[in-house]
Structures are given as C-alpha cells and as structure tokens.
MARBA-3410 file (N, C-alpha, C, O; in Angstrom, 1 decimal):
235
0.8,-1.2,0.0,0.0,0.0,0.0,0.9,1.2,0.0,2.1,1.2,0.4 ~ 0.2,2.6,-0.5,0.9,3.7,0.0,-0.1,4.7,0.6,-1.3,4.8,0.7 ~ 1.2,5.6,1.0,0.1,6.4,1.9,0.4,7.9,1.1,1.6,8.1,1.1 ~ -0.1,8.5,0.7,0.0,9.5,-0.4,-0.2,11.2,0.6,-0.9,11.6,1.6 ~ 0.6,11.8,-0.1,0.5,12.8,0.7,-0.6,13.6,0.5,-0.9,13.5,-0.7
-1.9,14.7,1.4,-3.1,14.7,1.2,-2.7,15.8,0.0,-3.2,15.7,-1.1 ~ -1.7,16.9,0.5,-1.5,18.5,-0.6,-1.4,17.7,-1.6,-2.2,18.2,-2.4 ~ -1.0,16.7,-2.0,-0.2,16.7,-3.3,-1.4,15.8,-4.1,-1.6,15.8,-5.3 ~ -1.8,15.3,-3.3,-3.3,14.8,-3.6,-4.2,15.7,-4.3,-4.5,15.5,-5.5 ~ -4.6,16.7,-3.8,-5.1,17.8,-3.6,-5.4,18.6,-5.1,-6.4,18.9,-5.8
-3.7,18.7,-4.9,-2.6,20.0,-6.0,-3.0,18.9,-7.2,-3.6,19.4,-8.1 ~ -2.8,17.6,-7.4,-2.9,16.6,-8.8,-4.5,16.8,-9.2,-4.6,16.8,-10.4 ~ -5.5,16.9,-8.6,-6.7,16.9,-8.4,-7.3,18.2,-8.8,-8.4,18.3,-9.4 ~ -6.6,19.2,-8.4,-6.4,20.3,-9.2,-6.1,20.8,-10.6,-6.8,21.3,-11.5 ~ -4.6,20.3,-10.6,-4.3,20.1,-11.9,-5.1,19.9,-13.2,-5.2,20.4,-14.3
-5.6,18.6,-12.3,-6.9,18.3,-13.6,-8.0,18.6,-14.1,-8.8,18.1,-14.8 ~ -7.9,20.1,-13.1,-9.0,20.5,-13.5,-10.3,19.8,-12.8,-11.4,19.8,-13.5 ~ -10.4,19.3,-11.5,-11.2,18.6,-10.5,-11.5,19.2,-9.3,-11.0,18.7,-8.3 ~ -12.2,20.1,-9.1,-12.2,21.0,-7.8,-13.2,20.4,-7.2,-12.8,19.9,-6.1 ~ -14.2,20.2,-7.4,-15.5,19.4,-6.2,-14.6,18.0,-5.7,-13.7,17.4,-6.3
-15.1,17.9,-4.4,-14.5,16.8,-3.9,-15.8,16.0,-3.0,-16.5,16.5,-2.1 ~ -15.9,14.7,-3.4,-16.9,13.6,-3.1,-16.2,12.3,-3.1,-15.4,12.2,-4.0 ~ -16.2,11.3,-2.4,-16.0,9.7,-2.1,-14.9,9.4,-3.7,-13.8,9.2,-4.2 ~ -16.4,9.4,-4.0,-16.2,8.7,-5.7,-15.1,10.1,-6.5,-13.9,9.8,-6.9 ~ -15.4,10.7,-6.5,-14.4,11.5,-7.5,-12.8,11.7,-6.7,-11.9,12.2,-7.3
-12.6,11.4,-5.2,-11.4,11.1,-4.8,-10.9,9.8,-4.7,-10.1,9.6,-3.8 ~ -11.3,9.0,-5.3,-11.1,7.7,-5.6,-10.6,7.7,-6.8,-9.4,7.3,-7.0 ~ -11.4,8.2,-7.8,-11.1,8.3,-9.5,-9.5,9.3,-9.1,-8.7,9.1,-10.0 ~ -9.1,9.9,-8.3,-8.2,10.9,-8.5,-6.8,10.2,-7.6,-5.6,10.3,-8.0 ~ -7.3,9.6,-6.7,-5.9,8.7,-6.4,-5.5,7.2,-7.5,-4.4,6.6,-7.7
-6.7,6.9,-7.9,-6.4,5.8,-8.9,-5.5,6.3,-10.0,-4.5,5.6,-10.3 ~ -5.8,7.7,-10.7,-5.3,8.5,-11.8,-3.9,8.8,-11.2,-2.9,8.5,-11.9 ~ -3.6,9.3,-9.9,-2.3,9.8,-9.5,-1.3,8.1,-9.4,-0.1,7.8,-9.6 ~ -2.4,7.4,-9.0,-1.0,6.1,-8.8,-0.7,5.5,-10.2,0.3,4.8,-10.1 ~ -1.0,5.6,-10.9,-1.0,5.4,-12.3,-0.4,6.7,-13.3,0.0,6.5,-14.4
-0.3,7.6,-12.7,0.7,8.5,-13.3,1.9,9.0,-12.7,2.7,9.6,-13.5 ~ 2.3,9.0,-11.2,3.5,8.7,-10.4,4.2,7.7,-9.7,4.0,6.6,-9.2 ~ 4.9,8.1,-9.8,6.0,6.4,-8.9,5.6,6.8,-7.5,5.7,8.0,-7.2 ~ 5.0,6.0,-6.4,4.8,6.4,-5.2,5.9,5.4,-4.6,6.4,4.5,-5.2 ~ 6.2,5.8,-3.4,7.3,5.0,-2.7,6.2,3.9,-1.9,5.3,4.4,-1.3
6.4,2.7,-1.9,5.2,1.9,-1.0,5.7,2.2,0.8,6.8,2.2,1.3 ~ 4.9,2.3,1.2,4.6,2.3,2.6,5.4,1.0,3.5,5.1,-0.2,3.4 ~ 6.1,1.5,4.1,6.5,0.8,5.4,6.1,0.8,6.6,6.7,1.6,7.2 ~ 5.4,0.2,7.3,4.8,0.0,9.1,6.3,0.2,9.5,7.5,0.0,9.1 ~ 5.7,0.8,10.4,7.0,0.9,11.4,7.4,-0.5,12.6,6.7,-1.4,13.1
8.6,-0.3,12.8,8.6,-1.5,13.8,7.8,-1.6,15.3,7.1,-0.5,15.4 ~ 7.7,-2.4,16.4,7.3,-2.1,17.4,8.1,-1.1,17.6,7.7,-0.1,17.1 ~ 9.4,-0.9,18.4,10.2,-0.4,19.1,10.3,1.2,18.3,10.4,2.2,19.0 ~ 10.1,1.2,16.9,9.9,2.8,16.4,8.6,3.0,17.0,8.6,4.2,17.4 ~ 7.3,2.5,17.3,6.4,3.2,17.7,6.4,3.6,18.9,5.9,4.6,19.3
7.0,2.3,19.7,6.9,3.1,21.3,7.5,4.5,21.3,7.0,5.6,21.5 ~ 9.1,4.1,20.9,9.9,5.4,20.8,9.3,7.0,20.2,9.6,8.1,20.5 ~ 8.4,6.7,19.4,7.6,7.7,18.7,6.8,8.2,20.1,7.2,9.3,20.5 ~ 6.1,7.8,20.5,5.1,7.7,21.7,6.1,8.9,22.7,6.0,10.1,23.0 ~ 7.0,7.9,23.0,8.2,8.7,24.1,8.5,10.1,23.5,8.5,11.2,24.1
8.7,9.9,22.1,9.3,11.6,21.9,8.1,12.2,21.7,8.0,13.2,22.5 ~ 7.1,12.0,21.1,5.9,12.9,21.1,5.8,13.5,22.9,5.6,14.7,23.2 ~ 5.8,12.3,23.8,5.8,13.0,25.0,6.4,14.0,25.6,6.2,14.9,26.4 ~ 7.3,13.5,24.8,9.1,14.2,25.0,8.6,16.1,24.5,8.9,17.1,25.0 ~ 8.1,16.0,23.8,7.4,17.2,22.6,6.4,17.6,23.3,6.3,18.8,22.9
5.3,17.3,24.4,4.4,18.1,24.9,5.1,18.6,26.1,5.1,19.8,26.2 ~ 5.6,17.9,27.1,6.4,18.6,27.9,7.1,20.0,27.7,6.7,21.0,28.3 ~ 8.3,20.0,26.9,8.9,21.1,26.1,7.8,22.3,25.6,8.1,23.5,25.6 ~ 6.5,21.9,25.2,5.7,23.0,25.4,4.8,23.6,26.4,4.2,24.7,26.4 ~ 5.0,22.3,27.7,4.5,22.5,28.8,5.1,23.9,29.8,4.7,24.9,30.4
6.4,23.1,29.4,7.7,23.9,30.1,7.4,25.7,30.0,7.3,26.5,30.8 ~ 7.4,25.7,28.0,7.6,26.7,27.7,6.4,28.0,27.9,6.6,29.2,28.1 ~ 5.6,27.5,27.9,4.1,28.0,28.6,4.3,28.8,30.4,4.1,29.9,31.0 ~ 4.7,27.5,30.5,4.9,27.6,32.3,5.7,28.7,32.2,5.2,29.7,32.8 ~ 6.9,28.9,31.7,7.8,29.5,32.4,7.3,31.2,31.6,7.7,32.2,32.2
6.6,31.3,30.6,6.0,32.6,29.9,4.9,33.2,31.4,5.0,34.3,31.9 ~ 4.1,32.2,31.9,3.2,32.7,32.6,4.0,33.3,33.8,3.7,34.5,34.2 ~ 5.1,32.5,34.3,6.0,32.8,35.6,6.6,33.7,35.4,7.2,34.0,36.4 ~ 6.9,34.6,34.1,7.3,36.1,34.0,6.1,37.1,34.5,6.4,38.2,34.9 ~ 4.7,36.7,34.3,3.9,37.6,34.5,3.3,37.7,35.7,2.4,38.5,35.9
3.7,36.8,36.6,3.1,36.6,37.8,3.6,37.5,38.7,4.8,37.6,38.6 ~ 3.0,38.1,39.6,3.8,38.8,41.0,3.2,38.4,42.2,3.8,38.7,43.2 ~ 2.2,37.8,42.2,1.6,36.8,43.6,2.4,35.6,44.4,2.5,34.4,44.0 ~ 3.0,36.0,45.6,4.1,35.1,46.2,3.4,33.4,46.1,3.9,32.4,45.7 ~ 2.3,33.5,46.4,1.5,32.3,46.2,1.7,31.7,44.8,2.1,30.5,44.8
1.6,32.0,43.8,1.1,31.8,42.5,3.1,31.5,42.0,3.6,30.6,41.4 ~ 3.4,32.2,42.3,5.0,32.0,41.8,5.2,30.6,42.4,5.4,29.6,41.7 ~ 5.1,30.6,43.6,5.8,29.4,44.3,5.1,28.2,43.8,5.9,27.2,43.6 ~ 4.0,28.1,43.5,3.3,26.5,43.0,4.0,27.1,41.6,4.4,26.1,41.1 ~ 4.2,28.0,40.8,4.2,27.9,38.9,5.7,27.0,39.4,5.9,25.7,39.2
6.9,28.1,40.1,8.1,27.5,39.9,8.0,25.7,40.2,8.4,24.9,39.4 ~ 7.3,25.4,41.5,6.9,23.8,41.9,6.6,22.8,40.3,7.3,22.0,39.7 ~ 5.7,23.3,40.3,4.8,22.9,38.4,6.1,22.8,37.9,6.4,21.6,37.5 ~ 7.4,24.0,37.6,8.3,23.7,36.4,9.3,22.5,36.9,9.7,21.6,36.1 ~ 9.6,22.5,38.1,10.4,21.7,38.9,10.0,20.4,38.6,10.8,19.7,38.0
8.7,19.9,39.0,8.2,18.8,38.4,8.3,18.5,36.8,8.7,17.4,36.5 ~ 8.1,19.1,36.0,8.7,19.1,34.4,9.6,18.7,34.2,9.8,17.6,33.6 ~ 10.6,19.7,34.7,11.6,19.6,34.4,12.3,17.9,35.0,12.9,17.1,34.3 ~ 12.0,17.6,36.3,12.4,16.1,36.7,11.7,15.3,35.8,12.5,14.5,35.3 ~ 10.6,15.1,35.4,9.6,14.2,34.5,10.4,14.3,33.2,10.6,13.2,32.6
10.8,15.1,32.7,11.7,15.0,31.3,13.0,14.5,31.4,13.4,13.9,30.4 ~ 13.9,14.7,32.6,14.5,14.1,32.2,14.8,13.0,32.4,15.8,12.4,31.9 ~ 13.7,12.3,33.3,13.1,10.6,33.0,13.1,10.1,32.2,13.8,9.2,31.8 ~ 11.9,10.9,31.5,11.8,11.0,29.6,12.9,10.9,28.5,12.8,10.3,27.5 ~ 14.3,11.9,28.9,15.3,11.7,27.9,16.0,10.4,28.7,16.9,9.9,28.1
15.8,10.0,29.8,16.9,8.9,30.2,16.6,7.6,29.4,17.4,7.0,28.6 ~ 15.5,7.4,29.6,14.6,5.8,29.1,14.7,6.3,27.5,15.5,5.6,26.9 ~ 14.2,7.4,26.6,14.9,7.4,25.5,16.0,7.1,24.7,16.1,6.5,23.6 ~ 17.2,7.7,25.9,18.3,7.0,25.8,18.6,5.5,25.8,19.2,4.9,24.9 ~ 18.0,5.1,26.8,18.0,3.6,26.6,17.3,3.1,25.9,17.5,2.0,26.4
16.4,3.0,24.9,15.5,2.7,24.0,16.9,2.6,22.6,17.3,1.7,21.8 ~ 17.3,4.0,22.7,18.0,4.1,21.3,19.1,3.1,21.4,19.3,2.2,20.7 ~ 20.0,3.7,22.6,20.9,2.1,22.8,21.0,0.4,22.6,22.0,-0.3,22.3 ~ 19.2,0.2,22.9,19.2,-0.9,22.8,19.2,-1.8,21.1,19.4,-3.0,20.8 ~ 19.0,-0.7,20.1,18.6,-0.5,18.8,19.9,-0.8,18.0,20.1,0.0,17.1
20.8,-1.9,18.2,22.2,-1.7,16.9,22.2,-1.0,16.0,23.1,-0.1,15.9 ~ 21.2,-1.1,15.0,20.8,-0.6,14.0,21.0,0.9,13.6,20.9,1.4,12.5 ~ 21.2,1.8,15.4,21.1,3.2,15.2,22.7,2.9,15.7,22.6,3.4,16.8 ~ 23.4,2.6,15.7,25.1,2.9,15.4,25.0,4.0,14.7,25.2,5.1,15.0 ~ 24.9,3.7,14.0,25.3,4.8,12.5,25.5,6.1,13.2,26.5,6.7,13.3
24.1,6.4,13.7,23.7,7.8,14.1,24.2,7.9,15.1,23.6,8.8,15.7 ~ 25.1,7.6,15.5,26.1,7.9,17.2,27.5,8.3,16.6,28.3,8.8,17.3 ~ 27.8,8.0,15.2,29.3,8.3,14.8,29.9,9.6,14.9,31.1,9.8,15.0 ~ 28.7,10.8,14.9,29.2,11.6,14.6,28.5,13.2,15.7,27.3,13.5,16.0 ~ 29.7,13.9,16.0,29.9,14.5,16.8,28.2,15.8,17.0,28.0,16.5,16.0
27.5,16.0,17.7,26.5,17.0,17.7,25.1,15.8,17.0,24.0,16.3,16.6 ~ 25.4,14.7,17.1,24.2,13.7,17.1,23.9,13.1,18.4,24.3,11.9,18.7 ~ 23.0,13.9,19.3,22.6,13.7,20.5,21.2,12.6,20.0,20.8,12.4,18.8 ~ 20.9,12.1,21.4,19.9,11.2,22.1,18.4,11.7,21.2,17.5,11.0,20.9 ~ 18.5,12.9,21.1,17.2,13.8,20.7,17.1,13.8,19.4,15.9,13.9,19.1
17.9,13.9,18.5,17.8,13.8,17.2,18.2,12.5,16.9,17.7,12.5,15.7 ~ 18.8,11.1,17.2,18.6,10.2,17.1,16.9,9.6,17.0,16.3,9.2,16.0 ~ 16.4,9.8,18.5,15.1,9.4,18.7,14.3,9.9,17.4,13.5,9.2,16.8 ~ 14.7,11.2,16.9,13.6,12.0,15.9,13.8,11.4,15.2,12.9,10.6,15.1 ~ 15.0,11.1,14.2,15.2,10.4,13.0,14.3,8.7,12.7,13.7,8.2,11.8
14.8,8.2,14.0,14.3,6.6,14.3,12.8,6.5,14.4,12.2,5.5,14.6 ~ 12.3,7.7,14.3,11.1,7.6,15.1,10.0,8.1,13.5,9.0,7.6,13.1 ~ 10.8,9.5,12.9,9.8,10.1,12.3,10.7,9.8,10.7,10.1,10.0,9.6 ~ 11.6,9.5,10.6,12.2,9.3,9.3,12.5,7.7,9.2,13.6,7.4,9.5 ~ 11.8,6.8,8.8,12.1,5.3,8.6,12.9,5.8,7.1,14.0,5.3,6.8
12.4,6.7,6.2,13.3,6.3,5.1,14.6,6.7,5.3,15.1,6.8,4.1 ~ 15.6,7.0,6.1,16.9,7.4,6.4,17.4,6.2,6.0,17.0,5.2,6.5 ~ 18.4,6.1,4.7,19.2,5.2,4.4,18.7,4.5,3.5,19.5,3.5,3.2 ~ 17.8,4.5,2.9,16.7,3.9,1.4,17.1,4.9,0.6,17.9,4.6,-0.3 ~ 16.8,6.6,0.8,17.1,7.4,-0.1,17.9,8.1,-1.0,19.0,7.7,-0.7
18.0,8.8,-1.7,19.7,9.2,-2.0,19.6,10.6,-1.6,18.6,11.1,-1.4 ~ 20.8,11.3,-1.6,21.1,12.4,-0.8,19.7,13.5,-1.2,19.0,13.9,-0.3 ~ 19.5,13.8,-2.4,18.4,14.8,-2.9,17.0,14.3,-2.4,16.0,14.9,-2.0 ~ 17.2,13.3,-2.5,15.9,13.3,-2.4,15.6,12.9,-0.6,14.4,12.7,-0.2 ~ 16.5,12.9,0.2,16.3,13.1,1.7,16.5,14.0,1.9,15.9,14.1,3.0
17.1,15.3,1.8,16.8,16.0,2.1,15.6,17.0,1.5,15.1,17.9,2.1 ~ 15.2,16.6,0.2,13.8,17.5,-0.1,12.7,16.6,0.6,11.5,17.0,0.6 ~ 12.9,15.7,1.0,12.0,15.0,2.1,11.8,15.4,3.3,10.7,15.2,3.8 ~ 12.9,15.9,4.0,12.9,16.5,5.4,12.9,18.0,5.1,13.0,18.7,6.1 ~ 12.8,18.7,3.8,13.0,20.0,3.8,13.9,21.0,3.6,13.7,22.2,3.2
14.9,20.5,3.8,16.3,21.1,4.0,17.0,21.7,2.4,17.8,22.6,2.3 ~ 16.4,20.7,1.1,16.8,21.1,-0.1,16.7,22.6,-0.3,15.7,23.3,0.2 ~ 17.6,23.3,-1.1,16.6,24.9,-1.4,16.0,24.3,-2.9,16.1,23.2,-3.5 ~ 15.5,25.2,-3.0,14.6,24.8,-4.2,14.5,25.9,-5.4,14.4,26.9,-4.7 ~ 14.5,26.2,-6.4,14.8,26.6,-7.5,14.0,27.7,-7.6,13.0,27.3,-6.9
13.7,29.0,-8.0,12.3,30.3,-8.4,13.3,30.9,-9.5,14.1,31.8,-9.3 ~ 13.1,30.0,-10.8,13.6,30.6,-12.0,12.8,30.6,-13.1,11.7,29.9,-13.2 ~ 13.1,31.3,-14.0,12.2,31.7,-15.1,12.5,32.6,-16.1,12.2,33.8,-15.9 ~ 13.1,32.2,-17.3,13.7,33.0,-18.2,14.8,33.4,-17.9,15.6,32.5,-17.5 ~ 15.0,34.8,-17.9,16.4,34.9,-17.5,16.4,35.9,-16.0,17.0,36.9,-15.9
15.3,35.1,-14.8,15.3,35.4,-14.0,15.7,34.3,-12.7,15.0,33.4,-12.4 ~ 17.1,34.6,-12.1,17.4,33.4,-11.2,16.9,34.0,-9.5,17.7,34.7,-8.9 ~ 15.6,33.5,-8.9,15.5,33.5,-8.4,16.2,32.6,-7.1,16.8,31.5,-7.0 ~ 16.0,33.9,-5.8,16.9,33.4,-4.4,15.9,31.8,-4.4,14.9,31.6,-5.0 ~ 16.8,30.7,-3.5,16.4,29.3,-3.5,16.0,29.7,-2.2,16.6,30.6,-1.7
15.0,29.0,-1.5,14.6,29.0,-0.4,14.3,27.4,0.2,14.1,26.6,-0.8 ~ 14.2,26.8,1.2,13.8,25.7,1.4,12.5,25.6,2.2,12.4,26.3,3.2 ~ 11.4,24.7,1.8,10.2,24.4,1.6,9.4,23.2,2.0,10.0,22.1,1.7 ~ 8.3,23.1,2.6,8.1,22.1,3.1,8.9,21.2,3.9,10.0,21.7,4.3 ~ 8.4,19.4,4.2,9.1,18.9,4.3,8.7,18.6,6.1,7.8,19.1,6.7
9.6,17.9,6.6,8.8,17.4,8.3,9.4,18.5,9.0,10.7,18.5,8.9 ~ 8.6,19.7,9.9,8.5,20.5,10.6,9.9,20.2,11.7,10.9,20.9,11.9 ~ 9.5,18.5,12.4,9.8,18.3,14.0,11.3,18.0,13.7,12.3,18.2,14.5 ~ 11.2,17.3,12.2,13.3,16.7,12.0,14.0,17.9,11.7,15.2,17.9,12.2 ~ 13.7,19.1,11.0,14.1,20.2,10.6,14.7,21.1,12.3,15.8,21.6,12.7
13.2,20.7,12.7,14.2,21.7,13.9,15.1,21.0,15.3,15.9,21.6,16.0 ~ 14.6,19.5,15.4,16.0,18.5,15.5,17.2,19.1,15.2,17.9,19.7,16.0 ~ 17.6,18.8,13.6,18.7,18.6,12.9,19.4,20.6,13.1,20.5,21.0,13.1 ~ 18.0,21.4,13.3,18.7,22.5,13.6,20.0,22.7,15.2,21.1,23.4,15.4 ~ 19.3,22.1,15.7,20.0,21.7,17.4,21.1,21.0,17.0,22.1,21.2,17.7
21.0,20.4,16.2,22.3,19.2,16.4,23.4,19.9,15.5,24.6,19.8,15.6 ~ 22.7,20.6,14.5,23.8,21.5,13.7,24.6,22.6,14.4,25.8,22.7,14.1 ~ 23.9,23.7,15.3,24.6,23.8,16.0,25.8,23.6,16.7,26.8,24.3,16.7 ~ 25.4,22.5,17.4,26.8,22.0,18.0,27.4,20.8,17.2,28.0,19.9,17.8 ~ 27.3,20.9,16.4,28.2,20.0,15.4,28.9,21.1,14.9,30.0,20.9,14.4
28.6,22.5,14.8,29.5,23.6,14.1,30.7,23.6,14.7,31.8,23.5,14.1 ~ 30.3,23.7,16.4,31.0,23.8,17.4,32.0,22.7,17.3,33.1,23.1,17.1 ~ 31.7,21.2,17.5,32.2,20.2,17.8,32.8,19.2,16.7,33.6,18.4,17.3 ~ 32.6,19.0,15.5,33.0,18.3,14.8,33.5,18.9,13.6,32.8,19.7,13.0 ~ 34.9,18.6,13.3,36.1,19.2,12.4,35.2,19.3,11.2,35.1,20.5,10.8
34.4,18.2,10.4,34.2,18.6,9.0,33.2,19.4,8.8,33.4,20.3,7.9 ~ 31.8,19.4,9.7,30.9,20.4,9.9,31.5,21.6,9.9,31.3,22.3,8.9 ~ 32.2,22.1,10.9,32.6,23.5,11.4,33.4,23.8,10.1,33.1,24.8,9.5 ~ 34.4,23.0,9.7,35.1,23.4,8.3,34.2,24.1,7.1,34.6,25.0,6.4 ~ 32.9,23.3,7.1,31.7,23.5,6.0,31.2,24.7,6.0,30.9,25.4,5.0
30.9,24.9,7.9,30.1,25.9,8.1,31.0,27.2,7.9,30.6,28.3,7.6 ~ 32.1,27.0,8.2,32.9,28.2,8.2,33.1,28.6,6.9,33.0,29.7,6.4 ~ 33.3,27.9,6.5,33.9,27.8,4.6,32.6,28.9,3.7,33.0,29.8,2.9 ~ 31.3,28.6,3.9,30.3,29.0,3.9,30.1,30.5,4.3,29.7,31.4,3.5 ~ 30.4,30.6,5.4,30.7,32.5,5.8,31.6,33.2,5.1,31.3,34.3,4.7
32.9,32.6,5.1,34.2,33.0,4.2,33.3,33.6,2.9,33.4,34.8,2.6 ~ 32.8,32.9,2.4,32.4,32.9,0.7,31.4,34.3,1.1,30.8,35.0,0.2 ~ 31.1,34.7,2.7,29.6,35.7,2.3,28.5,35.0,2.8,27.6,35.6,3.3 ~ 28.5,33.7,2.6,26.5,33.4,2.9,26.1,34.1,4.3,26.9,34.4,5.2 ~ 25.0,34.2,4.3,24.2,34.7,5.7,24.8,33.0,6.7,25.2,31.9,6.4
24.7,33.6,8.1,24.8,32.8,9.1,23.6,31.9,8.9,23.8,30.7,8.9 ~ 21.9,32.3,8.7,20.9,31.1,8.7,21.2,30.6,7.6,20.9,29.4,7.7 ~ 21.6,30.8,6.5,21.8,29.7,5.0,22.6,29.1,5.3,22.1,27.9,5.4 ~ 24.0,29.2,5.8,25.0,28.3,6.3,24.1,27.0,6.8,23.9,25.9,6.2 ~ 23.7,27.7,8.3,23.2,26.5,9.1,22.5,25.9,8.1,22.6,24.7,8.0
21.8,26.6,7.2,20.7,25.8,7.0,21.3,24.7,6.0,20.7,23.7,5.9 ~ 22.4,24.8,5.3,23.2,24.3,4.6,24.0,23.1,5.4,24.1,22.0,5.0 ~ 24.4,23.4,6.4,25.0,22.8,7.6,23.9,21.5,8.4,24.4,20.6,9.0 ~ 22.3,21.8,8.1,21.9,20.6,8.8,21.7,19.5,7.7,21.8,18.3,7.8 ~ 21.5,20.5,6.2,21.3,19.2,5.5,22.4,18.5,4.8,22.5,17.3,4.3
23.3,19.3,4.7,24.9,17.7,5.2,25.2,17.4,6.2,26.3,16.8,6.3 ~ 24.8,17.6,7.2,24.5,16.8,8.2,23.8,15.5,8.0,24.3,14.5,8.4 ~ 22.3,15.6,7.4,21.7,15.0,7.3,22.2,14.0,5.8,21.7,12.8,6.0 ~ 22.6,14.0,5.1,23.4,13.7,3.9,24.2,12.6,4.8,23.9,11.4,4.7 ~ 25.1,12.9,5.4,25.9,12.8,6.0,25.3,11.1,6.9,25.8,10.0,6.6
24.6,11.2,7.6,23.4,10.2,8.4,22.9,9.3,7.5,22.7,8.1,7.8 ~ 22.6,9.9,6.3,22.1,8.8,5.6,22.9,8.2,4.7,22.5,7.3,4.1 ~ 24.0,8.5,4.6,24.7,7.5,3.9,25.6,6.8,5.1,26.2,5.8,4.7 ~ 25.8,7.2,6.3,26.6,6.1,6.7,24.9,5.2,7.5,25.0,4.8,8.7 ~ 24.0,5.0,6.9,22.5,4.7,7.6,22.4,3.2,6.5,22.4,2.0,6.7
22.5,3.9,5.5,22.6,3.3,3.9,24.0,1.8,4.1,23.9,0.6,4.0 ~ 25.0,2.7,4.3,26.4,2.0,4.8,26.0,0.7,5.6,26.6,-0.3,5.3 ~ 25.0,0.5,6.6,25.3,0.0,7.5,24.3,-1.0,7.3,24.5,-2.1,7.9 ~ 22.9,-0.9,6.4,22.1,-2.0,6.2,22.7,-2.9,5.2,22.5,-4.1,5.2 ~ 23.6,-2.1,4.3,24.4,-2.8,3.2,25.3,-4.0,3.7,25.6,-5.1,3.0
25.8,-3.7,5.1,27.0,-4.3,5.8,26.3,-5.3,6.5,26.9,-6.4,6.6 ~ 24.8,-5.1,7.3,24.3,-6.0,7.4,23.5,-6.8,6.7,22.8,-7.5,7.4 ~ 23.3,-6.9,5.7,22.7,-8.0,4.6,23.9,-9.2,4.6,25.1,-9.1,4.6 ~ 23.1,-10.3,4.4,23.5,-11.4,4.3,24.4,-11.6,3.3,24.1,-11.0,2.2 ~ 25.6,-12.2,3.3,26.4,-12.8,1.9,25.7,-13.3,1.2,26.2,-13.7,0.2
END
C-alpha cells in the first residue's frame, strides 16, 4: 500500500481541473495519481519505532508544557502563584528528564542506530527524531532526503530570472532536530565547522549556512544509515 500525501493529492486533483470533492471523484483521483506517479510503497513501522515515537511525542508536549509555564511565571507577582508555577516547572523539568533517560536507553538498545552515534552534535534527541519520524533514512539518495525533510533549497527561476532558492516544506519536527544538532556540530566536529565556516568565508548569511549545515549533516546520516544496512545483509 501507500500512503499518499493529502497537498499533493489535492494539487494533482487540481491540476486536472477537478475541484468538487466527493468519495467517488477522490477515488477516480488517487487511482489517476498512482497510475501517473511512482509512489514509494509504505512501510509500518517496527514495534520499538512506535513506542519510541510515543516517548518523543511526550518528550514534545512537555517542552511545550515547560515553555508555557515558564512565559506565565514572567507575569506573575503573587508570592502564592510564583511558588506553586516554579513547583509545576520543577516537576517538568524532573519528569523530562526521566523522559530523555529511558529514551536513551530505548536508542541504545537499537544496533541498527550505530550509525547515528558516529558523529559529533548527534545527541539522544535527534537520534530518537530520525528513528522515530524518518524510517526512510538510508533507502534514499542524498536529494531526495533532504527534499523530504525539507532542507533542499529549491529553484524560483524563469527565463532569464534566477530566483533566491529558499527551502520548503518537508517534516516541521526533524528540521528543527537537525537544527539543534547543527549547531553544535558547528561547534564540535572538524568537518561540519570546516563547512560551516567555509560557507561564511564565501559571504552566505549565518541562517543559509546553518541551513546548509543541517542538510549535510543530514546527507551525511544517511549515507553512513545506507552504509550499514548494506554491511548487514546477508552474503
């Protein structure tokens, strides 16, 4: 089976000049789209990717719990009301990092995510994201993982007008992952920081860099991801 994306559904369905939408006439329009594109077939995820999904999504409401909490505890001036908000963050803050411990050990127990430990500014957190929200890491080839997670820039040309590339779409939660881990991979690992610096030298803005910076990073993940299913397959 596949699972088709709904925009692009949508946008094909358009295309054709099909704007009412009913049962039957989005049926005729995915039949037409699978018959006129290559779709990638769908993979279930394993058990251990779903729990882990579970954990980080939790992992993800906390972080907005936090961030909430601690906006209202700027506005408060009630000795009362401070002392239970700070209590409230206290508790958060211990419950999460429960949350990233048992993560950690989830990812640990996983061989398969070696890969993603090789390299310097690939924390516990962007491990989990990748394992959890990207099963295609290591199927795809460099372009087309990163125009999948977003990170590609993307072309606004036309005649003899070369439009700035911007990057678009693509999964929201790995994007700003891979933004954290780029970061400190600028910081911490020789070939990153070489990239990112090399990058400023030439002029680019500090956000193109990074942004340039997560998706060889991410390049980067998937081919030693790629590397390592290769090395486990059977003779």
């Amino acid at each position: 089976m596949v699972r088709a994306n709904p925009r692009q559904v949508r946008d094909f369905a358009k295309a054709l000049g099909q704007l009412a939408k009913t049962d039957r006439l989005d049926a005729r329009v995915l039949a037409q789209l699978a018959a006129t594109i290559s779709l990638t077939r769908y993979q279930p995820a394993f058990a251990w990717q779903r729990r882990l999904a579970q954990w980080h999504q939790r992992r993800g409401h906390l972080l907005q719990m936090l961030g909430s909490e601690r906006q209202r505890l700027e506005r408060m001036v009630d000795p009362a009301l401070l002392r239970w908000a700070r209590q409230h963050i206290a508790m958060l803050q211990r419950e999460l990092r429960r949350l990233d411990t048992e993560i950690k050990h989830q990812i640990a127990a996983q061989p398969g995510l070696d890969a993603l430990r090789s390299l310097k500014g690939v924390g516990p957190v962007l491990q989990a994201t990748l394992a959890s929200q990207l099963p295609e890491l290591g199927q795809l080839d460099s372009k087309a993982i990163a125009k999948l997670v977003g990170v590609a820039p993307l072309a606004r040309d036309s005649g003899l007008l070369r439009g700035q590339r911007h990057v678009w779409g693509g999964r929201r939660q790995i994007r700003a992952a891979l933004y954290m881990a780029s970061l400190t991979a600028i910081q911490y690992e020789p070939r990153l920081r070489a990239f990112y610096q090399a990058l400023r030298a030439r002029g680019k803005a500090a956000k193109v860099a990074i942004v340039a910076t997560m998706r060889k990073l991410l390049v980067i993940l998937n081919a030693r991801m790629r590397d390592a299913r290769i090395d486990q397959q059977p003779a």
